[in-house]
C-alpha positions in Angstrom: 15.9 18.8 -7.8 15.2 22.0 -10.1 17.2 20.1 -13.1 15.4 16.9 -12.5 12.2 18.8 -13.2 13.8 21.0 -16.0 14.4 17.6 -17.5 11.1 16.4 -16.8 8.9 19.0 -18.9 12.0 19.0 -21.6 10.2 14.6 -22.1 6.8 14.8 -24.0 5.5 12.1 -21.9 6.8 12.6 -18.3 5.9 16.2 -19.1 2.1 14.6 -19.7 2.0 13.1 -16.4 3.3 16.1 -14.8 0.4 18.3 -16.1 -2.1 15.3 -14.8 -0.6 15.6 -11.7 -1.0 18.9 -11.4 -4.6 19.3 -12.7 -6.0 16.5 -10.1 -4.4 18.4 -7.4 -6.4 21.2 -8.6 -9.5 18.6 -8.3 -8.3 17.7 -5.5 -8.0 21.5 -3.6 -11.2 22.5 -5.0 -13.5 20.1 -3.3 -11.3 20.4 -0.2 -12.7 24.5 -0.4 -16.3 23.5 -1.6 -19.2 23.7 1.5 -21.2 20.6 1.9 -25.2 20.5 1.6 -26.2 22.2 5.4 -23.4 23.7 6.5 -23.2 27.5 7.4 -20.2 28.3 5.5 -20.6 31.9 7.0 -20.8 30.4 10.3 -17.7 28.3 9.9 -15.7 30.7 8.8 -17.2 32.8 12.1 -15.9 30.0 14.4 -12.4 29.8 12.3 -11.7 33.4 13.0 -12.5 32.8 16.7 -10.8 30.0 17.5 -7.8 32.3 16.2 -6.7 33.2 19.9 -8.1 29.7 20.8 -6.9 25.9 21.0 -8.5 23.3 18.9 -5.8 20.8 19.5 -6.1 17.2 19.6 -6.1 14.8 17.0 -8.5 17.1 15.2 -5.7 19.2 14.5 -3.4 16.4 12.7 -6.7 15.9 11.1 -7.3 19.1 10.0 -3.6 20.0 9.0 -3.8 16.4 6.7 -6.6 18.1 4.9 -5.7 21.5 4.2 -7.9 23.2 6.5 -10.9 20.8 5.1 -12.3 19.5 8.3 -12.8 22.4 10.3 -14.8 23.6 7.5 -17.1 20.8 7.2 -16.3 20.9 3.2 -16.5 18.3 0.7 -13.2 16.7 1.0 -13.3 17.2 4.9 -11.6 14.0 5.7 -8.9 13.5 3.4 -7.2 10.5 2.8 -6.8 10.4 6.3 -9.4 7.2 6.5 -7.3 5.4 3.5 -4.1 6.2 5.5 -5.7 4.7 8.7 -7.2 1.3 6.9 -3.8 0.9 4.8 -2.3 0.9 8.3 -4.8 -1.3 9.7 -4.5 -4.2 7.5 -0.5 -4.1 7.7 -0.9 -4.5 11.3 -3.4 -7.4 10.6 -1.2 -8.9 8.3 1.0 -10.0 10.8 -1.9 -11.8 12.9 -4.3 -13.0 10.2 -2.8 -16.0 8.4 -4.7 -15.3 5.1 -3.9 -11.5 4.7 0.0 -12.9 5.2 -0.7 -15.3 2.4 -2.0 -13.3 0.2 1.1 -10.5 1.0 3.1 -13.5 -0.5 1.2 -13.8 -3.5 2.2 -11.2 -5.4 0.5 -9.0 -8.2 -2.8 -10.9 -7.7 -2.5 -10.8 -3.9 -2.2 -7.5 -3.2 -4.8 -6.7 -5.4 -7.3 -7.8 -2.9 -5.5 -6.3 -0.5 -6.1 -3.2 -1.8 -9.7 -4.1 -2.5 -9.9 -4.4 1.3 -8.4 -1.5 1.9 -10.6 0.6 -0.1 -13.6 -1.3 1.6 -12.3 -0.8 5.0 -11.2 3.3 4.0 -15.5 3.8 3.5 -16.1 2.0 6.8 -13.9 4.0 8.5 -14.8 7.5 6.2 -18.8 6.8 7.6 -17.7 6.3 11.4 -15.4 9.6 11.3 -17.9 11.9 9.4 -20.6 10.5 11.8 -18.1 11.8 14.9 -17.2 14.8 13.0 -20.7 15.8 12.5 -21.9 15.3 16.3 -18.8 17.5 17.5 -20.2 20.2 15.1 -23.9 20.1 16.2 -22.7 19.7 19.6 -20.0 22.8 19.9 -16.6 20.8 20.7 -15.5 20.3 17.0 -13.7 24.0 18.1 -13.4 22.9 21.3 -16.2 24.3 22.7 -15.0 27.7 21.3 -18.8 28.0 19.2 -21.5 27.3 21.4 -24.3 25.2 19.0 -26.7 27.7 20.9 -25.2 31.0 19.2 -26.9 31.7 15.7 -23.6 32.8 15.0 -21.9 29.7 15.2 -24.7 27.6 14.6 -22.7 25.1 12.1 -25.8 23.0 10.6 -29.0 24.9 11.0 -32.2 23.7 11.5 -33.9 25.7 9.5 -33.2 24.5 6.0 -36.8 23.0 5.3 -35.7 19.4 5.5 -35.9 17.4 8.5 -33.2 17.9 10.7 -32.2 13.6 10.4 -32.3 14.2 6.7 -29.7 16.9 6.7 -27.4 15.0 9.1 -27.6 11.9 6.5 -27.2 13.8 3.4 -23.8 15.9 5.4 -22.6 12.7 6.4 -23.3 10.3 3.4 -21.3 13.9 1.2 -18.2 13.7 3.2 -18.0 9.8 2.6 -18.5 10.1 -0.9 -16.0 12.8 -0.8 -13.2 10.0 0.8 -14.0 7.9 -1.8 -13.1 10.2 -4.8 -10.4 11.2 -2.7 -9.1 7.9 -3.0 -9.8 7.8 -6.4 -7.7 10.6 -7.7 -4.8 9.4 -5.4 -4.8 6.3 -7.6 -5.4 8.2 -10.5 -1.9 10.3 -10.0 0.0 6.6 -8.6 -1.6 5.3 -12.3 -1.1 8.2 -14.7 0.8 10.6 -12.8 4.1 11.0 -11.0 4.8 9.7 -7.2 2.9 7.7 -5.4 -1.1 9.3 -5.4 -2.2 9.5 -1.9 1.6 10.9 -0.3 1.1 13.5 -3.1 -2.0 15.0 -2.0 -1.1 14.9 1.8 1.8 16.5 1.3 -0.2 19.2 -1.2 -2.4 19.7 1.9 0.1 20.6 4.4 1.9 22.8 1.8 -1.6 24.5 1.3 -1.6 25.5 5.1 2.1 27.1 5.2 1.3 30.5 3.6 -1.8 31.7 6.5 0.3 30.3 9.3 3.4 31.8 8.3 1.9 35.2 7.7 -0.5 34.8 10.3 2.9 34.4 13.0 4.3 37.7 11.2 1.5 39.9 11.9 1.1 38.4 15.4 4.9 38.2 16.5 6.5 40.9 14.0 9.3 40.4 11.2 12.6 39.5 13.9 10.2 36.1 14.9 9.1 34.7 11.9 12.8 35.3 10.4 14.1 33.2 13.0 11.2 30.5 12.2 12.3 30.7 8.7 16.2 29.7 9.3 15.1 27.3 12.0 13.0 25.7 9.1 16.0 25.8 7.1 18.0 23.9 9.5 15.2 21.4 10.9 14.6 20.1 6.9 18.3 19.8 6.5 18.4 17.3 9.4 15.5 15.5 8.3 16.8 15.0 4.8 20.1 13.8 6.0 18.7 11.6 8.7 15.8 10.0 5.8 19.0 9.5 3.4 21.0 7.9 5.8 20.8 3.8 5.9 23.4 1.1 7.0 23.7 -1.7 3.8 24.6 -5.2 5.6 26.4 -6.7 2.0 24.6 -9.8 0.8 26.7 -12.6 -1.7 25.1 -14.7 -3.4 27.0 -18.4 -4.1 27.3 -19.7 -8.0 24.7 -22.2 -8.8 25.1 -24.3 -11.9 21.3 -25.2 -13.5 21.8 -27.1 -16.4 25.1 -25.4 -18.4 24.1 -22.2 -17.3 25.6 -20.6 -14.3 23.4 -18.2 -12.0 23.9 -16.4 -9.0 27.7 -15.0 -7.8 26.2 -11.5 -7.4 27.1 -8.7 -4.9 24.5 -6.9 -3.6 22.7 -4.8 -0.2 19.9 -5.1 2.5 19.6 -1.2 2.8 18.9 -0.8 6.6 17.0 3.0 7.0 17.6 4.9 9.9 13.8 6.2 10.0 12.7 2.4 9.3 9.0 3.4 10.6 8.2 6.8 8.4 5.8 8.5 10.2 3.7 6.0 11.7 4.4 5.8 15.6 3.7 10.0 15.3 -0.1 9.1 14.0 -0.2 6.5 17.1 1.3 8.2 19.9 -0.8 11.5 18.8 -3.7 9.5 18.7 -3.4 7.8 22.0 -2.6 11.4 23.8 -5.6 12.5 22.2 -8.0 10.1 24.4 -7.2 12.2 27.7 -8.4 15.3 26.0 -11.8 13.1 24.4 -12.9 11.7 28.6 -12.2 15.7 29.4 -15.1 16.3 26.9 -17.6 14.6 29.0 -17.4 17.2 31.9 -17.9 20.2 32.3 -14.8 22.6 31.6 -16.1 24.4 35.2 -16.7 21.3 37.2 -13.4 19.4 37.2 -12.1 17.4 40.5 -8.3 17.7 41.1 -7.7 14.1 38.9 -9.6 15.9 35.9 -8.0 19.3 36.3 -4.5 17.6 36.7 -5.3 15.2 33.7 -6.4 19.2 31.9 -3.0 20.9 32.6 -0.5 18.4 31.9 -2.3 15.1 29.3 -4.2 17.6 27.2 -2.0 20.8 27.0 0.6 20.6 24.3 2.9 22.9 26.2 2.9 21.1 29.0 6.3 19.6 29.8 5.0 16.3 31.3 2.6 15.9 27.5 5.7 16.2 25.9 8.2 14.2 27.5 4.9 11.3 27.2 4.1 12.0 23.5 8.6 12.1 23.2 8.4 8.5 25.0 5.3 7.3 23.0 7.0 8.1 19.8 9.9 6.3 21.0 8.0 2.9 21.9 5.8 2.9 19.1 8.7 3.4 16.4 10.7 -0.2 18.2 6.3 -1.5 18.2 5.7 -0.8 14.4 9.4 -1.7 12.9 9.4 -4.9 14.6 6.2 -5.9 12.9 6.7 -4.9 9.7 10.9 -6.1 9.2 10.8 -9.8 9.9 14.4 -10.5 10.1 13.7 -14.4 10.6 11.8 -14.5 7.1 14.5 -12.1 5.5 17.6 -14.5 6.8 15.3 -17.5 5.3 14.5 -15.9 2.0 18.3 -15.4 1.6 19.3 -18.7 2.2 16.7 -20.1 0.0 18.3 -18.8 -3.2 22.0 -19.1 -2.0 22.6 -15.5 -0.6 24.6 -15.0 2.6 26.2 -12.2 5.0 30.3 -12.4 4.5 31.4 -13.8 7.9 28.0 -14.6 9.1 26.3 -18.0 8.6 23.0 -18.6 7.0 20.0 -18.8 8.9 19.4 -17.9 12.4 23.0 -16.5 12.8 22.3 -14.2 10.0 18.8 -13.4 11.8 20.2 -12.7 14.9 22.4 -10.3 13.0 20.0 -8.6 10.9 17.9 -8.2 14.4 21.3 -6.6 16.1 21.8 -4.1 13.6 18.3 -2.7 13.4 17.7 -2.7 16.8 21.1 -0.7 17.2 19.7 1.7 14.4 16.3 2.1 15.2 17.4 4.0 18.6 18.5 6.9 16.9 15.7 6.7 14.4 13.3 6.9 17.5 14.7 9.6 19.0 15.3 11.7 15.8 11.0 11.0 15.2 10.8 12.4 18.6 12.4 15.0 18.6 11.5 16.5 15.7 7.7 15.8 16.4 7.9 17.6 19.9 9.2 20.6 17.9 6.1 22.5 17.7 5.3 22.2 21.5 8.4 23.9 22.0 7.5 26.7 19.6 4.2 26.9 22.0 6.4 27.3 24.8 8.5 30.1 23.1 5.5 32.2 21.8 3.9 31.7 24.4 0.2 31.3 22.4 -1.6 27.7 22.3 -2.9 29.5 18.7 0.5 27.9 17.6 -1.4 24.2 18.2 -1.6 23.5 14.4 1.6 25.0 13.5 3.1 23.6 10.5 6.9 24.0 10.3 7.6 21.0 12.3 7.0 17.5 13.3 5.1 15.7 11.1 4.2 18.4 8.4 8.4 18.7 8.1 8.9 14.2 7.8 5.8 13.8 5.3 6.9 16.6 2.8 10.3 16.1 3.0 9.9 12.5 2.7 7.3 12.6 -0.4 9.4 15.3 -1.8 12.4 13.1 -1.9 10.5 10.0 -2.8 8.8 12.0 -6.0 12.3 13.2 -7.1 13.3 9.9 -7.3 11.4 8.5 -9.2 11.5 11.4 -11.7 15.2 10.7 -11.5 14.6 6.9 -12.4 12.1 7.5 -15.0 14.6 10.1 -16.9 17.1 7.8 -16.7 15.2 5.0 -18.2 14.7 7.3 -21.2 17.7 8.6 -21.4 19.9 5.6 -21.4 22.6 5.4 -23.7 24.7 2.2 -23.2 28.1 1.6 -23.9 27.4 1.9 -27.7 26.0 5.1 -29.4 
């Protein structure tokens, strides 16, 4: 990896779009740290340092780790790229059901071009809606959890008292933070144009690196050198697995049979369907935390005090990340959302036809719906341990919970998903650093 970057900055141009790269993540972090118009930035940073024995939890917390530490602090960039990751995922899963969207996937260039035109339209829509909800947690107290009571000058997020009316400062916070998405977006497609990697893995996985200094130290001054040593070899070991695991793929050969056009000959060509073992990336993790994150929304509507025996059992088990019953659910979650999403997004059927159209075929295995049949057999036989690796390595952190014995551990980043999406973006950035030297550096057989 170090070479491949040596190599990098040693080519005028690739060293360019390094140095681009790097300056919009430096965009990028700065409006993730700059306060938006009425918001107490003193006050936030009051309700951060007291939710530091606390549990924020929740989706809030995949949230917040996706954007630095952006959300909790109401800044510019609060939300992310979290509302282009959720509309990009959205219209794949429509893709399947609306005929149009599937004919336009087929199209090409020009096709996906207006996919991504409705993805960006979509990413606003959904960029209003969550800085709308984020907003009303804030004024209301449960953004922390309830940890900042609105009625505490203290804690008061968005005063009052600003000289505006109070439906003016709402608007103005809420119509920043959308804006914010949108440039968001925009310098994630500035880095996939200009830059190196693809734009929006980039700056999530510059977000969750930019949380792994204050948590690391923040577990050594709480739990002492021995602990966080321990962490730091477990860390070791946990992205050695993942890397091995996001390497690994099963190649089902493909031949493709001589045609003769004209007095040309085409075709006769030995090639691969490569098969991964994580097909799904890190998908069913966003669902199933997502779905386990609606228990702890209907708790919000009580009162903490007043709970019945369903509530309080629904508190202790559904909506406590240590819990052993929330894990083995989120574990079995991951599990049926990973078969859910690779299922609709690997099509063996059309893959089998596609082959057969131009003259390819699976040695010993007929063309058509044998060959579908096969293709579904072998990724159903490989997604199993794909689902279980996801799962296990997502429930990670609620084990560190257990073994600290501290729910301040909720948003702890050396496992689960922070682990798969730098890991994975790191490996997918290498590579095509790797390809990209190699284009330039291509010799031939002849000198």
């Amino acid at each position: 990896m170090l070479s491949a970057f040596t190599s990098a900055f040693k080519t005028p141009d690739l060293r360019k779009k390094i140095l681009f790269t790097v300056f919009i993540i430096g965009v990028y972090r700065l409006g993730a740290t700059l306060p938006s118009p009425g918001v107490s930035y003193t006050n936030v940073q009051n309700c951060i340092k007291a939710t530091e024995t606390g549990d924020v939890g929740g989706v809030v917390t995949l949230l917040n780790l996706f954007s630095g530490g952006a959300l909790l602090s109401l800044s510019v960039f609060a939300l992310g790229i979290m509302p282009y990751i959720t509309a990009s995922i959205i219209l794949q899963l429509l893709t399947v059901v609306i005929p149009r969207l599937e004919q336009l996937r087929k199209e090409g260039q020009s096709g996906q071009a207006k996919i991504t035109q409705y993805t960006r339209y979509l990413t606003l829509g959904l960029a209003v809606l969550q800085s709308s909800a984020f907003v009303a947690l804030a004024r209301s107290g449960q953004l922390f959890s309830g940890l900042c009571p609105q009625d505490n000058p203290q804690f008061t997020i968005i005063p009052e008292n600003t000289g505006l009316p109070y439906w003016l400062t709402l608007t103005v916070l809420v119509l920043t933070m959308t804006a914010g998405t949108g440039v968001v977006m925009w310098l994630g497609e500035l880095i996939t144009d200009r830059g190196v990697g693809n734009g929006m893995s980039v700056l999530i996985f510059t977000s969750i690196a930019a949380r792994l200094p204050s948590e690391g130290w923040s577990i050594k001054q709480s739990r002492g050198w021995g602990v966080f040593s321990a962490i730091l070899v477990l860390v070791l070991v946990i992205i050695t697995l993942v890397v091995f695991i996001e390497q690994a793929q099963r190649r089902i050969p493909v031949q493709y049979a001589k045609r003769m056009i004209g007095r040309r000959t085409y075709g006769g060509t030995s090639t691969y369907i490569p098969l991964k073992v994580n097909q799904s990336g890190v998908v069913p993790v966003i669902f199933a935390s997502s779905l386990l994150y609606l228990p702890q929304l209907y708790l919000q509507f009580f009162n903490p005090n007043e709970l019945n025996g369903y509530q309080q059992w629904i508190q202790n088990n559904l909506a406590k990340p240590s819990s052993w019953i929330y894990i083995l659910t989120y574990f079995l979650l991951i599990i049926f959302f990973t078969y859910f999403y690779v299922s609709i997004t690997f099509n063996p059927t059309e893959v089998a036809d596609n082959m057969k159209k131009y003259g390819g075929f699976v040695p010993g295995i007929r063309p058509g719906k044998p060959t579908a049949d096969y293709l579904d057999f072998i990724l159903s036989r490989i997604t199993l341990p794909g689902s279980f690796y996801l799962g296990l390595v997502s429930v990670l952190p609620n084990f560190f919970f257990i073994w600290l014995a501290n729910e301040q551990y909720v948003n702890f980043p050396f496992g689960g998903v922070a682990v798969l999406i730098m890991v994975g973006v790191g490996l997918e950035t290498v590579k095509q650093i790797e390809s990209q030297l190699m284009q330039r550096n291509y010799e031939g057989f002849l000198r």
